[in-house]
C-alpha positions as CSV (number, residue, x, y, z in Angstrom):
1,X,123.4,-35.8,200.6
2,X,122.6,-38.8,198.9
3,X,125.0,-41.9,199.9
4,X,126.9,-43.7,197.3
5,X,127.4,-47.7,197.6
6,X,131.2,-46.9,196.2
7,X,132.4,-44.6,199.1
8,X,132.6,-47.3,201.9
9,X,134.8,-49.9,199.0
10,X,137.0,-46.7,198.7
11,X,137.0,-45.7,202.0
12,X,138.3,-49.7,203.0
13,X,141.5,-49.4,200.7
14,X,142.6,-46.5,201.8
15,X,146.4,-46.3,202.8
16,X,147.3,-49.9,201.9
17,X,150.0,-48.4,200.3
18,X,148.6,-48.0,196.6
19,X,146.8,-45.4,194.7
20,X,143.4,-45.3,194.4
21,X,142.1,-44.5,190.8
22,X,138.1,-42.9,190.8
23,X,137.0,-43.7,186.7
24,X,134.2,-42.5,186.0
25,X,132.0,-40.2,183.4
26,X,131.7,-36.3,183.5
27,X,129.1,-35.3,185.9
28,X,128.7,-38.5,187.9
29,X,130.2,-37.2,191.2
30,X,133.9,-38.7,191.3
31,X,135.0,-35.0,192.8
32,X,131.3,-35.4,195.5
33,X,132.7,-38.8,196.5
34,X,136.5,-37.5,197.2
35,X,135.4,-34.5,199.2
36,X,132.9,-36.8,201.4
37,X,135.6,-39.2,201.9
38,X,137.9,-36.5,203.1
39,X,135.9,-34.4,204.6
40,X,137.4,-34.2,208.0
41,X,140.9,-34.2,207.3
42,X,143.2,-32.2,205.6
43,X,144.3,-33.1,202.0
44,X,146.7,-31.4,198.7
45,X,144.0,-30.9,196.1
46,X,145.4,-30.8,192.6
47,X,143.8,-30.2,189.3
48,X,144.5,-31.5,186.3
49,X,142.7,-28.5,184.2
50,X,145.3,-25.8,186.1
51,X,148.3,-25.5,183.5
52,X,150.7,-25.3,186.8
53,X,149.4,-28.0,188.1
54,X,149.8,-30.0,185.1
55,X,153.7,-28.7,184.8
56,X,154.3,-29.3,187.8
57,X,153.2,-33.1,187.4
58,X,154.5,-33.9,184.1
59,X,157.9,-35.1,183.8
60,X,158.6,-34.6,187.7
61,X,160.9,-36.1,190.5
62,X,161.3,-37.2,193.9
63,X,162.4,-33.7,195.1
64,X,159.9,-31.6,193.5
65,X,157.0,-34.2,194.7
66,X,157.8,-33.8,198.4
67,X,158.4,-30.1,198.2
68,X,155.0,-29.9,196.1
69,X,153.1,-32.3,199.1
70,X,154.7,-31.2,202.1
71,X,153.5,-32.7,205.3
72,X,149.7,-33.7,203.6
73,X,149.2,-37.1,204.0
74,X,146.8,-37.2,201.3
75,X,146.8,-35.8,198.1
76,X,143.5,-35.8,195.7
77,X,144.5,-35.4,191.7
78,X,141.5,-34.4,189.9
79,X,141.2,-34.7,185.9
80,X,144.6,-36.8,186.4
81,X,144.1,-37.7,182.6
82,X,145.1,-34.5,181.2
83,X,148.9,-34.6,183.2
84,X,151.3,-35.8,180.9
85,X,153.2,-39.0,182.4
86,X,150.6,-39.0,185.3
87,X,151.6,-42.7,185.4
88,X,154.7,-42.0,186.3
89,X,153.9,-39.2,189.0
90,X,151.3,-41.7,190.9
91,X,154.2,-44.0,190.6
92,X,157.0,-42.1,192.1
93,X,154.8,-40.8,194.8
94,X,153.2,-44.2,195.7
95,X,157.1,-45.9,195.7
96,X,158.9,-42.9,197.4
97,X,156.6,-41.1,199.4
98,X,155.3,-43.2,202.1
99,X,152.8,-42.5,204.1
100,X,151.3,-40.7,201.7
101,X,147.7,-41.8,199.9
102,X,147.5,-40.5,196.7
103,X,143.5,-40.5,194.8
104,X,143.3,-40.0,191.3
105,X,140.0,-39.3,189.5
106,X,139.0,-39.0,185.4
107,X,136.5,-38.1,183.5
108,X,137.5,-39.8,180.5
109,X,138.6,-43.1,181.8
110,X,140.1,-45.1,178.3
111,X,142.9,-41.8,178.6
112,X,143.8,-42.4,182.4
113,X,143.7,-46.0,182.3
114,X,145.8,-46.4,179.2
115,X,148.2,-43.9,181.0
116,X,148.8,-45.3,184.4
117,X,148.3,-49.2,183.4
118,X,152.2,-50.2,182.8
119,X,153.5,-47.9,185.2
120,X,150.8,-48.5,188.2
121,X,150.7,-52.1,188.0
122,X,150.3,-53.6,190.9
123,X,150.3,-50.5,192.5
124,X,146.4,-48.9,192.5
125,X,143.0,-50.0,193.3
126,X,140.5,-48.9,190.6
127,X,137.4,-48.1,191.1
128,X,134.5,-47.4,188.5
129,X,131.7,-44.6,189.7
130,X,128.3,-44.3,187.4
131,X,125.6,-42.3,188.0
132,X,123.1,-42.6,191.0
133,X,121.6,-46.5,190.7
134,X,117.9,-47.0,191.9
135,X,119.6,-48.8,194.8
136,X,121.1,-45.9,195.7
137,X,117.7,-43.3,195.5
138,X,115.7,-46.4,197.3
139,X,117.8,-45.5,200.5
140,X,118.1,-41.8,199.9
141,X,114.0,-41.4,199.7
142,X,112.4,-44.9,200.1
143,X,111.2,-47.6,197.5
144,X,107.5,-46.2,196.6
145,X,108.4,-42.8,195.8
146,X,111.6,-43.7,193.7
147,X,109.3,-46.5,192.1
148,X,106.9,-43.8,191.2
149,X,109.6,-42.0,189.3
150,X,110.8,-44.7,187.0
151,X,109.3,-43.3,183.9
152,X,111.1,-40.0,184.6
153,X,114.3,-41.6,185.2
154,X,114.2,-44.1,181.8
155,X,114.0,-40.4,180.3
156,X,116.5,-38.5,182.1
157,X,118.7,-40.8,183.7
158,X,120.4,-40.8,187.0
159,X,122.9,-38.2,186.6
160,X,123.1,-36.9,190.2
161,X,122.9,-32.9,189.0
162,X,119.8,-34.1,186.9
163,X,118.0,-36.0,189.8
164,X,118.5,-33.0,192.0
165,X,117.6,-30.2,190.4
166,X,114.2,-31.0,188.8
167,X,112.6,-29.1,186.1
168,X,116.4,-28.5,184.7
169,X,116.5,-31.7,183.2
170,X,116.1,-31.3,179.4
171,X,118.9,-28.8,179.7
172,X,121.3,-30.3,181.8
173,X,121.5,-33.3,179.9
174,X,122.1,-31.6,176.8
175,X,125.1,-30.0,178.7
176,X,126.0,-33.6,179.1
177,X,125.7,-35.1,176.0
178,X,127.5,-32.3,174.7
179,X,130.3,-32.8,176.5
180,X,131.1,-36.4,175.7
181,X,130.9,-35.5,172.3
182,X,133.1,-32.5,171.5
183,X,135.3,-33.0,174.7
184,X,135.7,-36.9,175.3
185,X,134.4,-39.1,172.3
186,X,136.4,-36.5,169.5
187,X,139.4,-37.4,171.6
188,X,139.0,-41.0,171.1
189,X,141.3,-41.6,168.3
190,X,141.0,-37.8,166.9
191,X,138.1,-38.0,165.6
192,X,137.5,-34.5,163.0
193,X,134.0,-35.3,161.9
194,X,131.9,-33.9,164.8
195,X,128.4,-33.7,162.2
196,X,129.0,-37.5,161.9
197,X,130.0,-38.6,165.1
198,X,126.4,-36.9,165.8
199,X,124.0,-38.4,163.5
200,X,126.0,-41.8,164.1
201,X,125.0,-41.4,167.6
202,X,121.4,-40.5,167.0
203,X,121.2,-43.7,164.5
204,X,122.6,-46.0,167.2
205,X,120.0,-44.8,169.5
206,X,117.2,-45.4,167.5
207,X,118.4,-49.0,167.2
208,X,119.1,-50.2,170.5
209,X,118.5,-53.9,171.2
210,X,119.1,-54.7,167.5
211,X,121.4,-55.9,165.3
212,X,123.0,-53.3,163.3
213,X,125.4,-52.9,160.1
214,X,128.4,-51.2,159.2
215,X,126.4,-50.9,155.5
216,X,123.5,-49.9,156.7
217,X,124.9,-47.5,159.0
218,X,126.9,-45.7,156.4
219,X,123.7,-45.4,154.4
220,X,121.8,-43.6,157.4
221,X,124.2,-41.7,158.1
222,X,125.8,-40.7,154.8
223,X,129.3,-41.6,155.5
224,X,131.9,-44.5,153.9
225,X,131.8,-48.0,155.6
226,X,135.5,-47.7,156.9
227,X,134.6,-44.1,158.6
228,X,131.7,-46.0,160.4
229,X,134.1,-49.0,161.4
C-alpha cells in the first residue's frame, strides 16, 4: 500500500464537528484513502451513483437521516456530486446529528464544491487529493529507483492504477482521459461538441508553456472564436 501525505491531515480533523470534503479527480484514490482511514471501524457507506441512495439524499430531513444512519458514527458519501441538494444533507447531518462524522468525496470537484459552498460554510474541511507525487513513491520504494523512472512517469503520470499495474499504462490512461472528457469536462457548462472539445484538447497540449490565442485556436481547430472562449 503506498502511503499518502493527505491521510494523516484528514485523519487530524476528524470529528471536530464538521464535514470533511475528499476533491479530487477520477482515478486518484479518494475512495483508497477513505477505506484506509476507516479501516478498523465500522462506517455507513453511501454511493452517490445508486439511484436509492441518491433519493434518499436529495431533498431529505432530520427523521429520515437518523433512521438512514442508525447508530454508525461515521458515514462515508461517495460521488456526493451527483445527490441533488447534497449541500443541504451534509448540512442537516453535520447541525443535527452529533456525534456523527460525515466524509464526502467527488470526482468532479467544480460540481460538489459549487454545491455544498453556501450551505457548508463554515461547516467542512476540504481537502484536495491528486495523484501519487514523487514524494510520495520516494517513501514507498526509495529515491534511486523512483529517480530512475522519471522518464516513464513525465509519460504516464502518477495515476495510482497506472503506477501499479505496469505494462497497462497506454490503456489505462486512455480510460482516463476518456472519462474526463465525455463524463466530467462535457458537464462543465453542457458542453455538445465532444469532436471539438477533443481536438481543442489535443491543440492545447501541443502548446504548453506558450502563449496561445482565442484566433489562432479557432483556426487549428476549426471552430468560431466565441465557441473557443
Amino acid at each position: 500500500m503506498i502511503s499518502r501525505i493527505l491521510q494523516k491531515r484528514i485523519e487530524d480533523r476528524l470529528f471536530k464537528g464538521k464535514a470533511i470534503l475528499i476533491f479530487g479527480p477520477r482515478q486518484c484514490g479518494k475512495s483508497t484513502i477513505v477505506k484506509t482511514i476507516f479501516k478498523d471501524q465500522v462506517y455507513l457507506y453511501l454511493s452517490g451513483d445508486e439511484s436509492n441512495v441518491r433519493e434518499a439524499l436529495s431533498n431529505t430531513n432530520v427523521p429520515t437521516l437518523r433512521t438512514l444512519i442508525g447508530k454508525n458514527k461515521i458515514v462515508v458519501i461517495d460521488e456526493a456530486q451527483r445527490i441533488t441538494n447534497i449541500g443541504l444533507t451534509l448540512k442537516i447531518i453535520t447541525d443535527q446529528i452529533q456525534d456523527v462524522q460525515v466524509v464526502a468525496t467527488g470526482s468532479s470537484a467544480f460540481e460538489l464544491s459549487n454545491q455544498v459552498n453556501e450551505p457548508l460554510t463554515g461547516r467542512k474541511y476540504e481537502f484536495m487529493l491528486y495523484p501519487l507525487s514523487f514524494a510520495e513513491m520516494v517513501e514507498h520504494h526509495g529515491f534511486l529507483t523512483e529517480k530512475a523512472l522519471i522518464e516513464h512517469r513525465l509519460i504516464y503520470g502518477y495515476y495510482p492504477e497506472i503506477v501499479v499495474k505496469q505494462q497497462e499504462e497506454k490503456e489505462l490512461l486512455k480510460l482516463i482521459s476518456g472519462s474526463y472528457l465525455y463524463k466530467d469536462l462535457l458537464m462543465l457548462d453542457q458542453i455538445k461538441k465532444p469532436v471539438i472539445l477533443e481536438k481543442l484538447l489535443k491543440a492545447l497540449a501541443l502548446q504548453v508553456g506558450s502563449e496561445v490565442s482565442y484566433n489562432e485556436l479557432s483556426q487549428i481547430v476549426g471552430a468560431s472564436y466565441q465557441t473557443i472562449k
